[in-house]
Structure formats: structure tokens, C-alpha cells
C-alpha positions as CSV (number, residue, x, y, z in Angstrom):
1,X,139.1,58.5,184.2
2,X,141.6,61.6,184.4
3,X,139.9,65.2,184.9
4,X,141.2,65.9,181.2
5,X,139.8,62.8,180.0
6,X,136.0,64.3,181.3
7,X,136.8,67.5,180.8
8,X,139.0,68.6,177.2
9,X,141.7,71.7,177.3
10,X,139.6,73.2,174.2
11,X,135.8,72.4,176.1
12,X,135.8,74.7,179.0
13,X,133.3,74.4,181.7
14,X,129.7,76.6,182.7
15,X,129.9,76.5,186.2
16,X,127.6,78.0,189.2
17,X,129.8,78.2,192.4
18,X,128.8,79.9,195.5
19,X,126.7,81.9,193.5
20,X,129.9,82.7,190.9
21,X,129.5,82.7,187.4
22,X,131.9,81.2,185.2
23,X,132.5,81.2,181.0
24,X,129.7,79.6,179.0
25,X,131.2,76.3,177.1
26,X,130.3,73.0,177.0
27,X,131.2,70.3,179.0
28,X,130.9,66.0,178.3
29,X,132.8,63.5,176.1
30,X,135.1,64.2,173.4
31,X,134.2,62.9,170.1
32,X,135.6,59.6,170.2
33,X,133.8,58.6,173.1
34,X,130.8,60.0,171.5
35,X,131.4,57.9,169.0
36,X,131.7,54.9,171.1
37,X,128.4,55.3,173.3
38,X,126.6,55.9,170.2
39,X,127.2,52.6,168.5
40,X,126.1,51.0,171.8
41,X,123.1,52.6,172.4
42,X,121.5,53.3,169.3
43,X,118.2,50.9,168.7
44,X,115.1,51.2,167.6
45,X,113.1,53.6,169.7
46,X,111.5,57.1,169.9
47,X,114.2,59.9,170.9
48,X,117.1,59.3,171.7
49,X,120.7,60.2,170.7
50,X,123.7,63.3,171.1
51,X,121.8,65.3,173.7
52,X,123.3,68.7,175.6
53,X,121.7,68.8,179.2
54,X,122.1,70.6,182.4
55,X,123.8,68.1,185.5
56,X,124.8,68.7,188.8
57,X,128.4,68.5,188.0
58,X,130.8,65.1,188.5
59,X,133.6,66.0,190.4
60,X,135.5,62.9,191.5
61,X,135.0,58.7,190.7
62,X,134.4,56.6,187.7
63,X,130.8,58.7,186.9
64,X,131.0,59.9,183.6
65,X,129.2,62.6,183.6
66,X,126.3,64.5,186.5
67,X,123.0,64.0,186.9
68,X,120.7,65.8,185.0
69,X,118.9,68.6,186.5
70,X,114.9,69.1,187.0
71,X,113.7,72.5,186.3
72,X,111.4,73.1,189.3
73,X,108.6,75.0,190.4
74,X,106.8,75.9,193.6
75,X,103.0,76.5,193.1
76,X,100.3,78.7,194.5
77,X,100.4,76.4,197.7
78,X,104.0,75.8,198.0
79,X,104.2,72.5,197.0
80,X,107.2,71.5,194.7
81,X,106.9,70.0,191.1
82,X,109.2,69.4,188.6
83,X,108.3,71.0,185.0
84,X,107.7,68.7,182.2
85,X,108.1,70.0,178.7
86,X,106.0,70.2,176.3
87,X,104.2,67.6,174.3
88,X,105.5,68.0,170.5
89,X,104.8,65.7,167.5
90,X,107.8,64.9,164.6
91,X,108.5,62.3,162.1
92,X,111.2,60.1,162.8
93,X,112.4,57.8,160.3
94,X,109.3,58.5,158.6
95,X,107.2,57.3,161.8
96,X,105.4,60.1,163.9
97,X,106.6,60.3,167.5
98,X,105.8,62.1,170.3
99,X,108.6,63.8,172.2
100,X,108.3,66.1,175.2
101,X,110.9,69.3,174.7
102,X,110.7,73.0,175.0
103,X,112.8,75.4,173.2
104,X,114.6,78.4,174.8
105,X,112.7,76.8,178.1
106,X,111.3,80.2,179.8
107,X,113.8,82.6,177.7
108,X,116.7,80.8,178.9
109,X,118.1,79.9,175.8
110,X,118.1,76.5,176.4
111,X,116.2,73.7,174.8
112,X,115.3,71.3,177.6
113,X,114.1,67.4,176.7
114,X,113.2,64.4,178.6
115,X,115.6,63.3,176.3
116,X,117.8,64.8,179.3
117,X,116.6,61.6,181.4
118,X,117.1,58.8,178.8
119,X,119.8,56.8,180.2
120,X,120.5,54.4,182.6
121,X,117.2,52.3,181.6
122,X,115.0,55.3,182.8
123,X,114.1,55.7,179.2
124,X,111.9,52.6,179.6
125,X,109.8,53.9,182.9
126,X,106.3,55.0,182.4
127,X,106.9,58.3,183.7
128,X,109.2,59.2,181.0
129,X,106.4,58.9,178.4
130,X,105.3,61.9,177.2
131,X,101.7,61.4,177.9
132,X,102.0,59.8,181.0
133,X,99.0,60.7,183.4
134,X,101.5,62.8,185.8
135,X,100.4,66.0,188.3
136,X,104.3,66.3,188.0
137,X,104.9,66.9,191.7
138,X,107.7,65.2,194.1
139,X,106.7,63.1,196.3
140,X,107.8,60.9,199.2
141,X,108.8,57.6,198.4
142,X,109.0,54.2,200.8
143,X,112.4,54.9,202.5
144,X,112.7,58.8,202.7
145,X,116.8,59.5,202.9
146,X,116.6,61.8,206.0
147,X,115.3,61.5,209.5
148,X,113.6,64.6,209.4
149,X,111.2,63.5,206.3
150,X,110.3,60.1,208.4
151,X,109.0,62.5,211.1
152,X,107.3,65.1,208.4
153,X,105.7,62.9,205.9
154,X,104.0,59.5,205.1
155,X,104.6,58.1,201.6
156,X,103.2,59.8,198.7
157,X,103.2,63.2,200.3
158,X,104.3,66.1,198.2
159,X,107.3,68.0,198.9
160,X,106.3,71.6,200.6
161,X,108.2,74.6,200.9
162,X,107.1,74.8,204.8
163,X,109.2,72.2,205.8
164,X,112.6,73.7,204.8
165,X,112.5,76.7,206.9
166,X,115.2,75.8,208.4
167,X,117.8,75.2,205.7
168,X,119.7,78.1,207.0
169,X,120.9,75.7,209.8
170,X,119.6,72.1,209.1
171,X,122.6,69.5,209.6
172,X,122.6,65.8,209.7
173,X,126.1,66.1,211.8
174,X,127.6,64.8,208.2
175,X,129.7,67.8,206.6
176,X,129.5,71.6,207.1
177,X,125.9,73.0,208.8
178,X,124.0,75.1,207.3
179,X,124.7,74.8,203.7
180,X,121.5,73.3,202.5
181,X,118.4,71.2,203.2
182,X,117.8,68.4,201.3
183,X,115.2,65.8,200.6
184,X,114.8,62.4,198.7
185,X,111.5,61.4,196.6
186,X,110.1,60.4,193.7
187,X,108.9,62.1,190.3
188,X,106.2,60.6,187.7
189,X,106.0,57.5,189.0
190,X,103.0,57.2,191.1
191,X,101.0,54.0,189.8
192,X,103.7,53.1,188.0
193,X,106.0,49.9,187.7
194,X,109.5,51.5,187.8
195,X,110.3,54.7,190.2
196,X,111.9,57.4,189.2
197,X,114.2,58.7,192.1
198,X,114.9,62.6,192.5
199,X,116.6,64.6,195.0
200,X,116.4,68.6,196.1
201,X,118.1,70.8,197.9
202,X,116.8,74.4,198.9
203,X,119.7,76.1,199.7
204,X,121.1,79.9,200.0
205,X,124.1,79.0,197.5
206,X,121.3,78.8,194.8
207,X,119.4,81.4,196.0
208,X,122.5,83.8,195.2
209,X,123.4,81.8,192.0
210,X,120.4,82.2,190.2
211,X,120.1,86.2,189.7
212,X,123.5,85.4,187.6
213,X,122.5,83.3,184.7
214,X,119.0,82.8,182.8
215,X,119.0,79.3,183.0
216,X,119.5,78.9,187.0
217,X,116.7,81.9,187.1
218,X,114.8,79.5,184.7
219,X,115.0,76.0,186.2
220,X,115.3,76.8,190.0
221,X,112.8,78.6,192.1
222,X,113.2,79.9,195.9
223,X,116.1,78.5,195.9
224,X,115.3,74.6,195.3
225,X,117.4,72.9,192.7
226,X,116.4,69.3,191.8
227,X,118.1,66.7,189.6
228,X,117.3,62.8,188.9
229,X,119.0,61.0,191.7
230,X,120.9,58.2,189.3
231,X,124.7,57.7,188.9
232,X,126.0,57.6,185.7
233,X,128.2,55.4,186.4
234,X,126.4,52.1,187.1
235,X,123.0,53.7,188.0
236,X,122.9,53.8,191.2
237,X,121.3,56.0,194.1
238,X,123.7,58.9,195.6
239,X,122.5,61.1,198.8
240,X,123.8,64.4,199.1
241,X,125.3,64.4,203.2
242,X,125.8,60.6,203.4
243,X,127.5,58.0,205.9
244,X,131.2,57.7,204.7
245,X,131.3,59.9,202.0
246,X,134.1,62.5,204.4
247,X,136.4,59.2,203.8
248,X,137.1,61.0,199.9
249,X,136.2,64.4,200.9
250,X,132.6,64.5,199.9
251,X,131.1,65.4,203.1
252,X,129.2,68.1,201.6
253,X,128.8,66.8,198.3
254,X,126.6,63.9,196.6
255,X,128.2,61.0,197.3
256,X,127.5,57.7,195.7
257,X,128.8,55.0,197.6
258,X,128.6,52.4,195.6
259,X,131.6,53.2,193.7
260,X,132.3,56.8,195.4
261,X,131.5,58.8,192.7
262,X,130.8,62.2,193.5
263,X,128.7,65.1,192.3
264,X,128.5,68.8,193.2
265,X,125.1,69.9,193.6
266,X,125.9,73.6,193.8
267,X,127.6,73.8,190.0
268,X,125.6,73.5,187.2
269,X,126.8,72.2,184.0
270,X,126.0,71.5,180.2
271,X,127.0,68.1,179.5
272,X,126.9,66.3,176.2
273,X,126.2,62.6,176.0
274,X,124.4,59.9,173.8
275,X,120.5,59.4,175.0
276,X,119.0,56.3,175.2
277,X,115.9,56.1,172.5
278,X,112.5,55.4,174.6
279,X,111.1,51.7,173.5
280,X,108.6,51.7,170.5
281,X,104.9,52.4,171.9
């Protein structure tokens, strides 16, 4: 797929660089592809459908589109959740659903959904029920992504802000030093058949980023960004720093290496695509 083919002349992008601002606009599929994911994905269901979302941009490989981002918070403790929106009731079809979405989500202006999640069979997890039993924190999973979380955690800890003091300098010898410490985890999932993968990064390029736009100032705090670690492409797990990802210049990117997609986790953009509908409770 062609970068014009992701990204139309008449679109324009809403990107966070280095802390750089640029145009707002809106970035995804044009409306024949719309068109085209629709008629495959449309079932019965709750939700579902044309959503506009925040990703972690796509910049290279077959991946559609990026990875939608978490709005995150760090509590009284320093431990790091992931904000859930809130619990609405509406007719659908002449059935009464519950959905989970907040509008202008913390005066950003933007309506944020778990509607933002519903792809790549995710929509069918536990976790992205609205009433799922959930404290909403990340947590280690079984096969932490980096060395250092093996020697900081056991499974099922939650993420603290303690142990990224050093993201200032932290390197895995992949890629530049210094540009941001990342971790691997899950979210919502605890007790729960199907896992659903996240990955954060506290870094300084977010920490300048974020006094620039109300919706990084919304959905990032102390410079942690988060996003729900699974390729569009084919679903599959991409690290940020990984083995062989400086093979297509991704060293400091998200790299999946399954089909070497790869995703910039330091420019936010809106992206328009077709949501899955959750399965009928």
C-alpha cells in the first residue's frame, strides 16, 4: 500500500513530532475502502462501525492503519492505569445496549470509545465489555518484552512510575539511547480468557508534546503514552526497540516483525476506520 493510498492529498495529517504540532485533519481510509471494510464487518453485535480514534501513527508495511491509543493516568501511588470511558445506555436497532464512551473526554474535544479497540477480534474479549469487573490498571503479563521488567516485576504487578527513572538514558543497545523507556503488559484482562496486550512508553518527546495540544494533555500523563499493542495488519504483537527491526530502519520505532510493519509511537494521529460490533450479550 502506497503512502497516498493510506494517506489522501485532500486528508492531511494531526501529527505530534518531537513535541511539534502539526494541522488538525483526519487521517485513515478513503471512502471506498470504507465502503469495503464495512460490508465485511458489519454483523450483529453491540457497537461497532465508522469510528475516528487516536493511533500511534503507521509509518511503513502492509498495517493499515496505527494502533489505537490508551488515555492513561498515574494515581495517588504512581501506579499506571488506563482510563475507561464511561458506562452509557442507547437503543440500537430498537435493542438497549450498553456502550462505554465519553464525549469531549477531559475538554479535549474528542469523543473517545472502546469502540476505538474493536478490531482484530479484541471486540470479543471480556475486557472490552463495558461492565467488566476491571481496576483498569497495567499490569505485567507472562513474558514481559524487556530484561529490565524480568528483574523488576513478577506477573500481575502493576506498572509504577518508580521504575522509569531512568528513561532519560535507558537503552536496550537497539536504536538511539535515551529516547524513551518502554514496557509491555496487559490491560483488563486479569481472570479473563483472552489478553489484552498494551505497551507504554514514558518518554521526554511526550513530555514536550503534550503542553501543545488538548488531547495529548488529555490522554497522556508524566509523560507515559500507551496504546493497545496489536498490528492492524494481521493482528499481531509489535515491540517498540526490537531484534531486527534496524534491517528497515525501525530501530527506534514499533516494529512488528511479523510482516515489518512499523509504527511511530511519538506521533499521534486521528484515524478513521470500520469497528468491529462486540458479540450479542
Amino acid at each position: 500500500m502506497s503512502e497516498r493510498d493510506k494517506y489522501p492529498a485532500d486528508s492531511g495529517r494531526r501529527r505530534f513530532v518531537k513535541g511539534v504540532v502539526g494541522g488538525a485533519a483526519l487521517a485513515g481510509v478513503g471512502a471506498t475502502g470504507a465502503a469495503a471494510v464495512n460490508s465485511a464487518t458489519t454483523s450483529p453485535g453491540a457497537g461497532g462501525g465508522t469510528t475516528q480514534a487516536y493511533a500511534i501513527e503507521n509509518t511503513d508495511g502492509p498495517a493499515p492503519r496505527g494502533m489505537p491509543q490508551i488515555p492513561i493516568e498515574v494515581d495517588s501511588e504512581g501506579f499506571l492505569k488506563g482510563v475507561w470511558p464511561e458506562i452509557k445506555t442507547e437503543k440500537q436497532g430498537g435493542i438497549s445496549i450498553q456502550i462505554a464512551e465519553t464525549d469531549d473526554f477531559k475538554g479535549s474535544g474528542v469523543t473517545y470509545s472502546t469502540e476505538w479497540f474493536q478490531y482484530c477480534g479484541v471486540e470479543s474479549y471480556a475486557g472490552i465489555n463495558p461492565q467488566y469487573d476491571s481496576d483498569n490498571y497495567f499490569r505485567v503479563g507472562s513474558n514481559p518484552g524487556y530484561d529490565w521488567m524480568s528483574e523488576t516485576y513478577s506477573e500481575g504487578d502493576k506498572l509504577h512510575v518508580d521504575d522509569f527513572t531512568d528513561y532519560e538514558s535507558w537503552s536496550n543497545g537497539i536504536g538511539r539511547a535515551g529516547l524513551g523507556k518502554p514496557a509491555t503488559g496487559r490491560w483488563r484482562s486479569e481472570d479473563a480468557e483472552n489478553i489484552i496486550p498494551i505497551q507504554v512508553i514514558k518518554s521526554k518527546e511526550i513530555e514536550e508534546a503534550t503542553g501543545q495540544d488538548a488531547w495529548l494533555e488529555a490522554s497522556t500523563d508524566e509523560g507515559f503514552v500507551a496504546w493497545l499493542n496489536k498490528c492492524t495488519h494481521f493482528c499481531c504483537v509489535p515491540q517498540y526497540k526490537s531484534e531486527g527491526s534496524a534491517k528497515f530502519n525501525a530501530e527506534n520505532d514499533v516494529y512488528c516483525q511479523c510482516h515489518q510493519s512499523v509504527y511511530d509511537p511519538f506521533s499521534i494521529v486521528q484515524t478513521l476506520f470500520v469497528a468491529r460490533p462486540r458479540p450479542q450479550e
